[in-house]
Legacy VTK file of the C-alpha trace (Angstrom):
# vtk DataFile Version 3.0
C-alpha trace
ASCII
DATASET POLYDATA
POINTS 327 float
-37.506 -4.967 22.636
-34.384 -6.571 22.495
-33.381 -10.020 24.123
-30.776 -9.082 26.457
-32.702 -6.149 27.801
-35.683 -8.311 28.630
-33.881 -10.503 30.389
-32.399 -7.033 32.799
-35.992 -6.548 33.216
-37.247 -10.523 34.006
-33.724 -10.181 36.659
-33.839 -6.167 37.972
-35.092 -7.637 40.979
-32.352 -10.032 41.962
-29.612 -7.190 39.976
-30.462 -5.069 42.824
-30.585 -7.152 45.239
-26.415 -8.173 44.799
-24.738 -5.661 46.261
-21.899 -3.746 43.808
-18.369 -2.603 45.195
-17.847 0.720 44.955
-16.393 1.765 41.457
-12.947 3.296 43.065
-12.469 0.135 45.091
-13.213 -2.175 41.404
-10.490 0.216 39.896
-8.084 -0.205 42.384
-8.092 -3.534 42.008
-7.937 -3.553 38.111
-4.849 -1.643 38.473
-3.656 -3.637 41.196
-3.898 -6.775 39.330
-2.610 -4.872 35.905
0.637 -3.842 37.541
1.580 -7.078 39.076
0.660 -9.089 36.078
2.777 -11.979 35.652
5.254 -11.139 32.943
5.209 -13.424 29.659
8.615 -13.204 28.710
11.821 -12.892 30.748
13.485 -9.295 28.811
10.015 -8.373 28.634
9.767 -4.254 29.523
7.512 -3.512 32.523
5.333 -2.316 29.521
4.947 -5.762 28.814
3.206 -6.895 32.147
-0.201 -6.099 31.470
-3.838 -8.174 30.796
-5.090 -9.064 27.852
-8.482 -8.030 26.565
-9.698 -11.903 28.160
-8.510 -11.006 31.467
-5.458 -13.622 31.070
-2.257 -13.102 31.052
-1.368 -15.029 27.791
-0.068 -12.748 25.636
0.721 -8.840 26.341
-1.510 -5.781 26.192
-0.098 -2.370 26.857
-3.206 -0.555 25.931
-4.504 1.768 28.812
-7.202 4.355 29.035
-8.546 6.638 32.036
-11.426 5.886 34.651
-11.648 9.198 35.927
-8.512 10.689 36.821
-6.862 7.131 36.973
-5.391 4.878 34.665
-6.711 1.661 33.917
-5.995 -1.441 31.109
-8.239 -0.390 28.544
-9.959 -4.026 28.949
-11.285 -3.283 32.114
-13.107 0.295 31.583
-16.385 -1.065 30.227
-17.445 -2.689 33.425
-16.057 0.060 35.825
-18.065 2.324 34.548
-21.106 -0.232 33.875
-20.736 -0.105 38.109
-20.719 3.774 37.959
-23.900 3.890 36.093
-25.960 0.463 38.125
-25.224 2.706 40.969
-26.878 5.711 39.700
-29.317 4.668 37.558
-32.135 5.022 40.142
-30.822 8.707 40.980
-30.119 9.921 37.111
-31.816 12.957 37.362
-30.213 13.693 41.011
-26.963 13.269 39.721
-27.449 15.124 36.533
-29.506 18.190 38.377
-25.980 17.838 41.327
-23.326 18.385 37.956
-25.169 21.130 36.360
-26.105 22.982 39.174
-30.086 21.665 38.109
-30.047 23.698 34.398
-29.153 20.180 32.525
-32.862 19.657 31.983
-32.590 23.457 30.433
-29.884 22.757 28.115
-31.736 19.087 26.804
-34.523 21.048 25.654
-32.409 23.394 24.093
-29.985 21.046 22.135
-33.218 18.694 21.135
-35.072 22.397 20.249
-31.658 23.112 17.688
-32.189 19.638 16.058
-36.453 20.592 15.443
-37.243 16.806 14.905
-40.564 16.531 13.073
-39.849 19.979 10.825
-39.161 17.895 7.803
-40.855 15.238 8.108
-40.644 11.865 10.272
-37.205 11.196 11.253
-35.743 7.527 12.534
-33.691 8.593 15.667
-31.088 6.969 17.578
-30.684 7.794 21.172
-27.474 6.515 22.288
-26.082 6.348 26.218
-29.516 7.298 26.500
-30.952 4.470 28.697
-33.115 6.827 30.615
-34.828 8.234 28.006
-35.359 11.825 28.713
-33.840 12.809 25.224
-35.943 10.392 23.405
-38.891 11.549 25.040
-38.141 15.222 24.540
-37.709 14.438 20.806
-41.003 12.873 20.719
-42.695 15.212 22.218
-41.322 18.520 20.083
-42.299 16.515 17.090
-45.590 15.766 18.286
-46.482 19.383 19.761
-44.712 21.206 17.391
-45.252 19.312 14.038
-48.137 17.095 14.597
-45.933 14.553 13.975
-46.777 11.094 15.488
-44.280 9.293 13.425
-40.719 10.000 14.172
-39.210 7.172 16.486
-36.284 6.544 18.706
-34.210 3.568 19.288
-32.840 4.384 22.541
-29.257 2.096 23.084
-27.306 1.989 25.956
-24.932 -1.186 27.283
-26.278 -0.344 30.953
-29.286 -2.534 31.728
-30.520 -0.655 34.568
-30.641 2.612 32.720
-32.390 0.730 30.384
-34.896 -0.328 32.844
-35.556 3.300 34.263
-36.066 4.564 31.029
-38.394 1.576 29.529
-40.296 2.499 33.091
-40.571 6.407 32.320
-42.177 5.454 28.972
-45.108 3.277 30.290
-46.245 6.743 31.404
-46.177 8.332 27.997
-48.682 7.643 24.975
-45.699 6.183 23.412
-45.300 2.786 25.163
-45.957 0.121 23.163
-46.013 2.169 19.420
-43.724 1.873 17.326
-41.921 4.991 18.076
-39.848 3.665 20.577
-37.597 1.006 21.235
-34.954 0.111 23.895
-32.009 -1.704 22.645
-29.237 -2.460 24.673
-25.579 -2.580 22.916
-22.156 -1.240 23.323
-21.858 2.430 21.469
-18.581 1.308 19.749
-19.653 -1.480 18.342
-23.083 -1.912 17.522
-23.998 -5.222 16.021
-24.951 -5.027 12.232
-27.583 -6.773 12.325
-29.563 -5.183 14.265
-27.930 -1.538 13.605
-27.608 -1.853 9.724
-25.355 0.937 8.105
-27.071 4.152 6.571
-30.247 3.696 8.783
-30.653 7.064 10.597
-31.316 10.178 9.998
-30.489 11.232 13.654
-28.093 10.539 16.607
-27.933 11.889 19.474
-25.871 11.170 22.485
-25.853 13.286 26.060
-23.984 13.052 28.734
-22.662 9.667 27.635
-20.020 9.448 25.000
-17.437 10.853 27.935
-17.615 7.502 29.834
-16.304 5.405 26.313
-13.508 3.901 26.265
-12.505 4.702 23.128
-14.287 8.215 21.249
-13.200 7.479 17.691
-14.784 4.283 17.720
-17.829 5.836 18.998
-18.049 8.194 16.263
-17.178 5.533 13.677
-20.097 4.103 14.834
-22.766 6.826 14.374
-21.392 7.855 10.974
-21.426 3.718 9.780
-25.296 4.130 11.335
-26.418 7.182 9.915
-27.902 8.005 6.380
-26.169 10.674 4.210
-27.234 13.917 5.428
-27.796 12.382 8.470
-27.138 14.618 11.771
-24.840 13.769 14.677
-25.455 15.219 17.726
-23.510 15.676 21.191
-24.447 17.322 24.456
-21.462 16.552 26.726
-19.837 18.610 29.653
-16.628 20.325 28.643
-13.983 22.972 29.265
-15.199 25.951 31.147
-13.716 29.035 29.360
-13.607 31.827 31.613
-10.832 31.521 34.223
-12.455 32.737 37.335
-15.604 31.113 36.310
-13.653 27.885 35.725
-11.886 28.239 38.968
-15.077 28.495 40.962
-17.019 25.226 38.893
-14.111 23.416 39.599
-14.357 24.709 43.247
-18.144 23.182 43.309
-17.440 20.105 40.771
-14.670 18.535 43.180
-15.802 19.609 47.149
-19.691 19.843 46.731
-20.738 17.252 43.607
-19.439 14.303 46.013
-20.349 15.760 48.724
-24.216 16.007 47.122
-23.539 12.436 46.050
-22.916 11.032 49.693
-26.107 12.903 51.005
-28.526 12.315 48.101
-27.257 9.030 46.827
-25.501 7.307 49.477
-22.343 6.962 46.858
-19.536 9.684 46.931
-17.010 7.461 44.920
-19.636 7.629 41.641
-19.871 11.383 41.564
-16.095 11.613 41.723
-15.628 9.646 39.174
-18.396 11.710 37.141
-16.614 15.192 38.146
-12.795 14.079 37.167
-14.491 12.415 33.442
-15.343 15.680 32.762
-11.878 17.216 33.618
-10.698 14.094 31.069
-12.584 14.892 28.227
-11.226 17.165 25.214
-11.646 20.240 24.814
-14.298 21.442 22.322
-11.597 22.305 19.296
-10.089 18.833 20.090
-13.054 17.233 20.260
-15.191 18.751 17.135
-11.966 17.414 15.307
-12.220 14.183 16.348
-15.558 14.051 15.158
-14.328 16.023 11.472
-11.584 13.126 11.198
-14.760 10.383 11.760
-15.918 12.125 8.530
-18.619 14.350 9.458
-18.602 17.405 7.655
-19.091 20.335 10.684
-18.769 23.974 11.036
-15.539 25.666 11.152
-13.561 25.380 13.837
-14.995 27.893 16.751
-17.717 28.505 18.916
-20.989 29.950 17.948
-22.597 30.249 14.742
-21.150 28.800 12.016
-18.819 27.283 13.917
-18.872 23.438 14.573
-20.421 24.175 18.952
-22.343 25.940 20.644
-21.083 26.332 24.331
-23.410 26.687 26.884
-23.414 28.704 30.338
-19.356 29.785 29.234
-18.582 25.955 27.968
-19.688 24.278 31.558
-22.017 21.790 28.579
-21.120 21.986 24.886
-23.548 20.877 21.695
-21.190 19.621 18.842
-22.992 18.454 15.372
-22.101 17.071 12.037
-23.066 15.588 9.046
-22.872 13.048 7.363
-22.065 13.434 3.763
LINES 1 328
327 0 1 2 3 4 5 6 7 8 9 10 11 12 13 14 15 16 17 18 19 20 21 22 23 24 25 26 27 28 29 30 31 32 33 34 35 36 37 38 39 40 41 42 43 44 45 46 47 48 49 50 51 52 53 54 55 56 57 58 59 60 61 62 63 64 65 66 67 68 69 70 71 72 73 74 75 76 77 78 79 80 81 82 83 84 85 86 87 88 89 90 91 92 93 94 95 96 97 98 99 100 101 102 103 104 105 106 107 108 109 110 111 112 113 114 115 116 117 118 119 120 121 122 123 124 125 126 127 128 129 130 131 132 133 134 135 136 137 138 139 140 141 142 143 144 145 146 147 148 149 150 151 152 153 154 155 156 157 158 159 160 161 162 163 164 165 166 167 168 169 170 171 172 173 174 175 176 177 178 179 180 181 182 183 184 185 186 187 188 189 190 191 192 193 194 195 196 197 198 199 200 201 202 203 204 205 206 207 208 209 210 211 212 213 214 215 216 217 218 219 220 221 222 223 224 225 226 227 228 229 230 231 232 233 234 235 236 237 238 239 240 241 242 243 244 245 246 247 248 249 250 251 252 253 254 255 256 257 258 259 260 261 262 263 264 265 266 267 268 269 270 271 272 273 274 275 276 277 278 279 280 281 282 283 284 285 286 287 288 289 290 291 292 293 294 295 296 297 298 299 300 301 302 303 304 305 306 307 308 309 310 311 312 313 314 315 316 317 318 319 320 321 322 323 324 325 326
């Protein structure tokens, strides 16, 4: 198990014992602070006034992304949404079974049943933003029961600690804790150190419900194409755009008035579910998004829904699966 994420586990007590401020309030402040930057140089554009990646205000950084539906130095987005996810981690499923009206579990065994781990032979997996391990486990288990396969294994990576630590708990359950099947790594999706994520190592990534909070996509899917072998399968289950109209009109009636709502009663924490809701509004749509992941050089279907095409939408788009491979 990796260093860092031993440590999470030899602190979780005291982590959870600090109390976090509330995402929206952490964000306000970012910007606050980002706006009123000091400027560097006197016939500097307001452009100009921003933090650098240190936090200083040393030399200019213009670079801005989204948290949510606001807009945020690109610097600061990691740990925002680090807060989002502490404050959930305990409540994953909750929050997951609040976005997707409770058919996300539905749609995980359905996008790990498309990959059929195990039908080839053992496969090394990578898990990533997958901290609480339901999507290694699922793999694991359809290789197991379907294949008889006992050695396939998942390296499941996330940056958040405390995801880590409810998902390293939800495997002492499981005959896989302590095997070598599984292993929780903690790391930043964009950048994945080398030496310990090696290129042309995988023959599998997945990512669900995760690579919507990045900061930055591209460098995401860099990332799993540097990590994966040749032939090697990407794989994405990630909210997106709603195609129907009226249906859209009605999720979006639910997504913004009840999801927060369901987040105050059953988590104590309406600002993280509003956050969650307005990423989803932020992220492309499929066609935009199964480019992105052609121009990170993963050879994918043609460009449409459905078969042969490079997603599947489920439930009218409200979750999309988006592959590729590797070549």
């Amino acid at each position: 198990m990796h260093s860092t994420f031993r440590q999470h586990l030899a602190n979780a007590g005291s982590l959870l014992s600090h109390r976090r401020p509330h995402p929206r309030q952490l964000a306000a402040a970012v910007r606050h602070q980002h706006q009123n930057a000091p400027s560097t140089h006197a016939s500097s554009s307001s452009t100009d006034t921003h933090l650098n990646a240190a936090g200083s205000t040393g030399s200019s950084d213009p670079r801005t992304t989204h948290f949510g539906f606001q807009t945020v130095p690109e610097a600061a987005k990691e740990s925002l949404v680090r807060n989002v996810f502490d404050s959930v981690a305990s409540s994953y499923d909750v929050m997951n079974d609040a976005m997707s009206m409770g058919v996300h579990r539905l749609w995980k065994d359905d996008f790990v049943s498309r990959l059929r781990p195990g039908a080839r032979g053992p496969l090394r997996c990578i898990d990533v933003a997958g901290g609480t391990g339901d999507i290694a486990l699922r793999i694991l288990d359809f290789a197991r029961e379907k294949y008889a396969d006992r050695e396939t294994s998942v390296d499941v990576v996330d940056i958040n600690g405390e995801m880590l630590k409810e998902g390293f708990m939800r495997f002492k359950k499981t005959m896989y804790h302590n095997t070598p099947q599984i292993a929780f790594k903690e790391a930043n999706a964009q950048n994945m150190p080398e030496s310990e994520f090696p290129a042309n190592t995988y023959d599998l990534y997945t990512i669900a419900f995760g690579i919507r909070n990045c900061t930055s996509i591209p460098d995401v899917l860099k990332e799993a194409h540097r990590v994966l072998k040749p032939g090697g399968t990407f794989a994405c289950l990630e909210f997106s755009r709603v195609n129907n109209p009226l249906f859209r009109t009605i999720y979006d009636q639910y997504s913004f008035s009840i999801i927060p709502l369901l987040g105050t009663i059953l988590a104590g924490d309406r600002a993280s579910y509003q956050y969650l809701v307005e990423s989803i509004r932020r992220f492309p749509p499929q066609p935009e998004f199964a480019q992105m992941i052609q121009d990170a050089g993963f050879s994918t279907g043609a460009m449409h829904e459905g078969k042969g095409g490079a997603w599947t939408d489920l439930w009218d788009g409200i979750a999309s699966i988006h592959t590729g491979v590797k070549l």
